[in-house]
C-alpha positions in Angstrom: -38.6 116.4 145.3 -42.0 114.3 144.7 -41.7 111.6 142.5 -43.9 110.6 140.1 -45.2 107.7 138.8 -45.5 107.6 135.0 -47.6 104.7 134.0 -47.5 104.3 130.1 -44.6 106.5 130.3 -42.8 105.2 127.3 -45.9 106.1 124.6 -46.6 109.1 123.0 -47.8 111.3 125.4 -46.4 109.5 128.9 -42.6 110.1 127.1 -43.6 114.1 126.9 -44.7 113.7 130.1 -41.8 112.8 132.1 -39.9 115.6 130.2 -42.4 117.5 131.5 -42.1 116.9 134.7 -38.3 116.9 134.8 -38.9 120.4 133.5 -40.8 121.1 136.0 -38.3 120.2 138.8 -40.4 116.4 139.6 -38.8 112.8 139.5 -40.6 111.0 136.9 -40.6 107.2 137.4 -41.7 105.0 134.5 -43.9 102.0 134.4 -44.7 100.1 130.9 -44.9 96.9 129.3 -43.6 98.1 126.2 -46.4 96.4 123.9 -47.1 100.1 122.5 -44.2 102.2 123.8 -40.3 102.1 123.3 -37.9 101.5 125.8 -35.9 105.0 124.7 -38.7 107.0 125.3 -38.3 107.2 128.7 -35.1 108.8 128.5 -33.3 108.6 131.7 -35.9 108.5 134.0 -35.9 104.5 135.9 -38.2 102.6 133.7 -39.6 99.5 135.7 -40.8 96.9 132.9 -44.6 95.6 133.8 -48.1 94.9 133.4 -51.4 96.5 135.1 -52.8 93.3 134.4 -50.3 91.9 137.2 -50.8 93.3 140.8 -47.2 91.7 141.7 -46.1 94.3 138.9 -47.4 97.1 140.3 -46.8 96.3 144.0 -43.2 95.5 143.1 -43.1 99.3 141.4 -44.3 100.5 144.8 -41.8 99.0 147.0 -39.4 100.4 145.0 -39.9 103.5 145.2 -41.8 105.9 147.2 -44.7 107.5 145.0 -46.4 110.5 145.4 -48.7 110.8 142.7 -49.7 108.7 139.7 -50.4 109.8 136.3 -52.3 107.2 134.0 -52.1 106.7 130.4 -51.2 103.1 129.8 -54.5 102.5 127.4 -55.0 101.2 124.7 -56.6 103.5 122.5 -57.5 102.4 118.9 -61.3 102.2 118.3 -61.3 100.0 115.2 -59.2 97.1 117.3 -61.7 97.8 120.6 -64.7 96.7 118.1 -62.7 93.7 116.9 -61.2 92.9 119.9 -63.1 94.3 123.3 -62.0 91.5 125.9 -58.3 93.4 125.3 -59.7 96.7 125.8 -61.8 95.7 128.7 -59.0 93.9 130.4 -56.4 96.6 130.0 -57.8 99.7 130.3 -60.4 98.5 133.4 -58.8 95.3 134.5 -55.7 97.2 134.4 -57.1 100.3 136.1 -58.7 98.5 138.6 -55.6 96.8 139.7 -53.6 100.2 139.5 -55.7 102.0 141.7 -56.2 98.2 144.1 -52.6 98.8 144.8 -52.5 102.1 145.2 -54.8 101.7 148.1 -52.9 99.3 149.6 -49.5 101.5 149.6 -51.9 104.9 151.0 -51.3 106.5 147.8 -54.2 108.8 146.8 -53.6 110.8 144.4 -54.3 110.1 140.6 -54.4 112.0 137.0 -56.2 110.0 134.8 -55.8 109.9 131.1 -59.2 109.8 129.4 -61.3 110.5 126.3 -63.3 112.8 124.4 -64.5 109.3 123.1 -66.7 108.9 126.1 -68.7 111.3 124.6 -70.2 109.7 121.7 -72.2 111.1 119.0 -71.8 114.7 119.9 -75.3 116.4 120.7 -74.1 119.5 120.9 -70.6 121.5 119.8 -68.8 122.5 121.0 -68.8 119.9 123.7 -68.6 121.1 127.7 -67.8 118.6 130.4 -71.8 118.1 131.2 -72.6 116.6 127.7 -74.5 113.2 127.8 -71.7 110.3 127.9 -72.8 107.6 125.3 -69.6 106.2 124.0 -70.3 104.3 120.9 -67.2 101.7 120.6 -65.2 100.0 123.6 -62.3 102.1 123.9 -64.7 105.3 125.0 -66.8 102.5 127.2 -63.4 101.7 128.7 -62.7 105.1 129.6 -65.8 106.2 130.7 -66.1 103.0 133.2 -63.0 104.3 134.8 -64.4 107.7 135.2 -67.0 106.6 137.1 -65.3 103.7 139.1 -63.0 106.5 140.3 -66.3 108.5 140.8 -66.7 105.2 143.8 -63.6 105.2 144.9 -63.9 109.0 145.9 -67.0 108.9 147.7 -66.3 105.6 149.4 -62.3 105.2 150.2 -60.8 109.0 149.3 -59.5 108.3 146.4 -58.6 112.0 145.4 -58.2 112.2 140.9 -58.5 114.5 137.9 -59.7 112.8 134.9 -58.8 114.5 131.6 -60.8 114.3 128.7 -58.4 114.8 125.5 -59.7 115.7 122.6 -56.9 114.8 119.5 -53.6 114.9 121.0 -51.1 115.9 118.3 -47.4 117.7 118.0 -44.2 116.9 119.4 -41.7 117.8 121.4 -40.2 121.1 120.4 -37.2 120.3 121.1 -37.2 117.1 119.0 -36.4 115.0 122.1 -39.1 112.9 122.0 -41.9 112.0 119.3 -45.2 110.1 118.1 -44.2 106.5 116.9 -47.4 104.2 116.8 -47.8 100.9 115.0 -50.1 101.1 112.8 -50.3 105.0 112.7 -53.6 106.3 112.9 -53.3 109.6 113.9 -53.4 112.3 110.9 -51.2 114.3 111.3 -48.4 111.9 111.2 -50.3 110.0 108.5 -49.7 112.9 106.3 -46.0 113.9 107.3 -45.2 110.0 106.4 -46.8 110.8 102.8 -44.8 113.9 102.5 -41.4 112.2 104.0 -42.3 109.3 101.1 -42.8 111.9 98.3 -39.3 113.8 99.6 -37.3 110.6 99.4 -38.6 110.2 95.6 -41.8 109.2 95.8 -44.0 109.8 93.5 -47.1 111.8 94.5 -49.6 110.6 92.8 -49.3 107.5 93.9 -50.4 108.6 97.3 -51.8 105.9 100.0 -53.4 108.7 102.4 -56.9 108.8 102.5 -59.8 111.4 103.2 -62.9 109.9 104.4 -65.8 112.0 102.9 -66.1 115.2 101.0 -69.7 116.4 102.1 -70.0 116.9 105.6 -71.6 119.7 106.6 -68.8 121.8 107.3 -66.4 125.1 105.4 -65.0 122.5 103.2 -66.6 119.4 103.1 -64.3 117.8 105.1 -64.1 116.7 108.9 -63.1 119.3 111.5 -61.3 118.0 115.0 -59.8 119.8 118.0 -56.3 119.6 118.1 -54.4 120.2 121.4 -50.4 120.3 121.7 -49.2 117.5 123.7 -46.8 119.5 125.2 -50.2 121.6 126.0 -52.0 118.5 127.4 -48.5 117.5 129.7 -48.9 121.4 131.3 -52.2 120.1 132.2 -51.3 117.6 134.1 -48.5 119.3 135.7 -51.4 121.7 136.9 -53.8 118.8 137.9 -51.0 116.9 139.9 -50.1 120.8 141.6 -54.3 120.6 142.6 -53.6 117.2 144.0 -50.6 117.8 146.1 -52.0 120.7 147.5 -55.0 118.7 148.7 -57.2 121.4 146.5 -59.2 118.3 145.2 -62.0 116.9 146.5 -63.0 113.7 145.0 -63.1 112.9 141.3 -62.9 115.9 139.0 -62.9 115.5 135.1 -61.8 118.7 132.4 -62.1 119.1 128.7 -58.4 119.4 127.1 -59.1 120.8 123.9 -58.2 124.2 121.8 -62.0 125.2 121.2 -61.3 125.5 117.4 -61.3 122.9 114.9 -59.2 122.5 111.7 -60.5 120.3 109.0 -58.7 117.4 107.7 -58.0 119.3 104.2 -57.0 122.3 106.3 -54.8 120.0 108.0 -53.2 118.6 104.6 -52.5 122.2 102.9 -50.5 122.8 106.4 -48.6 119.8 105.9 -47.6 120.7 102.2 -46.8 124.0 103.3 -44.3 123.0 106.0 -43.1 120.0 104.2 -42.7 122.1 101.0 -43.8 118.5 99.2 -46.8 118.2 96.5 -49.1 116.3 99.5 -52.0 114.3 97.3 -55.0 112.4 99.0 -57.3 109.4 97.8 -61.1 110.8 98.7 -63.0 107.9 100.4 -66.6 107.8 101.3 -67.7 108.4 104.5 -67.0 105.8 107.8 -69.8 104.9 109.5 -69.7 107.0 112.9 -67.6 109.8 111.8 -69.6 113.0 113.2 -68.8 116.2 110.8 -67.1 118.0 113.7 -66.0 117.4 117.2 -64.6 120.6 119.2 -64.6 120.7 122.9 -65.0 123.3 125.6 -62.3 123.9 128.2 -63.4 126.6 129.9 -63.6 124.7 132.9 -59.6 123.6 133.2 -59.0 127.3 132.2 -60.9 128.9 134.7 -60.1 126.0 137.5 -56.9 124.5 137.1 -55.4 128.0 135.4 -54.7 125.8 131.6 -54.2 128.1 128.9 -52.8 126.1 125.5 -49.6 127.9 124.2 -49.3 125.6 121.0 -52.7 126.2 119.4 -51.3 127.6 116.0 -51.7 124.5 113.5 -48.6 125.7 111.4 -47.0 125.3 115.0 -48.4 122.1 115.8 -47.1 120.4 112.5 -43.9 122.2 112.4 -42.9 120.2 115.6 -44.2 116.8 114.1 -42.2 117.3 111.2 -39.1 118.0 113.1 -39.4 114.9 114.5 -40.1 112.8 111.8 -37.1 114.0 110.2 -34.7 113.7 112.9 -35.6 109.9 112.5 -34.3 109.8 108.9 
């Protein structure tokens, strides 16, 4: 049985992941500092407590136990702390990184699935967006991201580091099975944004004293509002169960990078009308003006993890998508 190594395993996506890969007949090991995940998350899989800004940490993790492969997600990934804060993002998403893939070297591991970014993108130039679009990230998190996609780019070329970078576009969902969730602090993402209005307004809230906001109303888009990709996470873990099956099988050659996205947006009003009809609550929204960066739509081409690694999304229904959030968010109740 190859065994795994999980790193970021008790966030969001990591803690699908290793159900994933338990599914999928793999031993997941899990590595996290728990400053962003939970220590339940990672279910019964070993969970070795440390930091990818430590090299003893991770060497210590290797000695353990014999890995096979690695699978990356321990970022941190909110843009509005990156701008406030970049010497954070830059030493734990590449300081980290670096050290991560340092000490894989040194224990002739060579195999990596790397968790990246849409965000390394930037402004997008064209939509929807294929894997050959210009990279000019705008804010440090996607600068981050995309200096990992190319240090891996060096480590291919000059020590055989084999990896598959994946380029998410807006991760969303849970675990259909309700084992496992999305629990950030603070909550950015939308879709539980709006579940945690309609959970409020359930309990007795009263609706028009909503605290969820809509950021513009005249984008140039079906509604006015902004339209994003949204991909299943249990969607994006099948793609790394297929990039780690490219790996094994020494079918890589060097440092590949896919688009993980639907290819079909939803706007954010779409998004709320979902919610109130899954929810069966009177969702309201504040409208805002615009932020400063938010492009009208971003939608993202995955043609090539279709046609390469075999990826076809199962959960791209958005009724689906927020019909497994919900169950989640209530089982928490």
């Amino acid at each position: 049985m190859k065994k795994i190594l999980v790193v970021g395993g008790a966030g969001y996506i990591g803690s699908h992941m290793v159900l994933a890969l338990r599914d999928a007949g793999y031993y997941p090991v899990v590595f996290d500092n728990l400053s962003r995940g939970h220590f339940d998350a990672a279910g019964d899989a070993p969970l070795i407590i440390g930091d990818l800004r430590s090299q003893a940490d991770i060497d210590a993790c290797f000695t353990a136990h014999s890995i096979d492969l690695v699978m990356h997600f321990a970022a941190l990934a909110y843009v509005g702390e990156s701008v406030q804060d970049p010497e954070l993002y830059y030493e734990n998403n590449v300081v980290g990184t670096l050290n991560l893939v340092t000490v894989m070297r040194r224990h002739k591991i060579n195999c990596l699935v790397f968790s990246s970014t849409c965000a390394t993108y930037g402004e997008p130039e064209v939509v929807p967006i294929t894997e050959s679009h210009a990279q000019h990230p705008i804010n440090p998190y996607g600068r981050s991201k995309l200096m990992i996609e190319q240090v891996l780019g060096d480590y291919a070329v000059a020590y055989g580091l084999q990896s598959v970078s994946l380029r998410y576009f807006n991760a969303a969902g849970c675990d259909a099975d309700g084992r496992v969730g999305e629990r950030h602090d603070p909550e950015t993402h939308l879709i539980p944004l709006i579940l945690a209005e309609a959970r409020r307004i359930k309990n007795g809230g009263n609706s028009a004293q909503t605290k969820l906001q809509v950021f513009g109303s005249n984008f140039p888009t079906p509604d006015g509002s902004c339209v994003r990709d949204y991909i299943h996470v249990s969607d994006l873990c099948q793609a790394h169960l297929l990039a780690a099956q490219r790996l094994l099988t020494n079918d890589v050659n060097g440092a590949e990078v896919y688009n993980l996205a639907n290819g079909a947006g939803f706007s954010v009003l779409e998004m709320i009308a979902t919610c109130r009809e899954v929810t069966g609550q009177p969702i309201e929204f504040r409208q805002m003006p615009r932020r400063q960066g938010d492009p009208a739509t971003l939608i993202g081409d995955a043609s090539h993890a279709r046609a390469v690694l075999g990826w076809v999304p199962m959960h791209t229904k958005l009724k689906e998508i927020v019909s497994t959030a919900w169950k989640w968010m209530e089982s928490q109740s």
